[in-house]
C-alpha positions in Angstrom: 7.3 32.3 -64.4 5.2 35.0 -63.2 7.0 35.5 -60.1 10.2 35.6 -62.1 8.4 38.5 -64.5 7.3 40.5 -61.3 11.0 40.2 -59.6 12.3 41.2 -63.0 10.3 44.3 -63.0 11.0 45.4 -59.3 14.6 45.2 -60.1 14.1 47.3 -63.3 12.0 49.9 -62.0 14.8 49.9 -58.8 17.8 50.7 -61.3 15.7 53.0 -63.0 14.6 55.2 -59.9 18.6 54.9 -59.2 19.3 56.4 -62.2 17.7 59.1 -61.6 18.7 59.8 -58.2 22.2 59.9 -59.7 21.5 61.8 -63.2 19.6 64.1 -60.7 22.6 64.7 -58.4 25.3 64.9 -61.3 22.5 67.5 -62.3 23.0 69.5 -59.3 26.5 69.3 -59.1 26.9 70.9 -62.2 24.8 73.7 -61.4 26.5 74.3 -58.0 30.1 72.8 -58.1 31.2 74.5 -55.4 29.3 73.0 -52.8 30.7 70.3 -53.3 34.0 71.3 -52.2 
């Protein structure tokens, strides 16, 4: 069961770090929307 709980956590902490990447780049689109044209 411990495995399971370690696995558990990896994935969390990997769709946490995603969020971010992604609140991070909405972030920056908003601030420069043109470059993104």
């Amino acid at each position: 069961m411990k495995n399971q709980n370690q696995e558990n956590a990896a994935y969390l902490n990997f769709i946490r770090d995603l969020n971010q990447m992604l609140t991070d780049f909405n972030i920056t689109q908003l601030n420069y929307p043109n470059s993104f044209k």
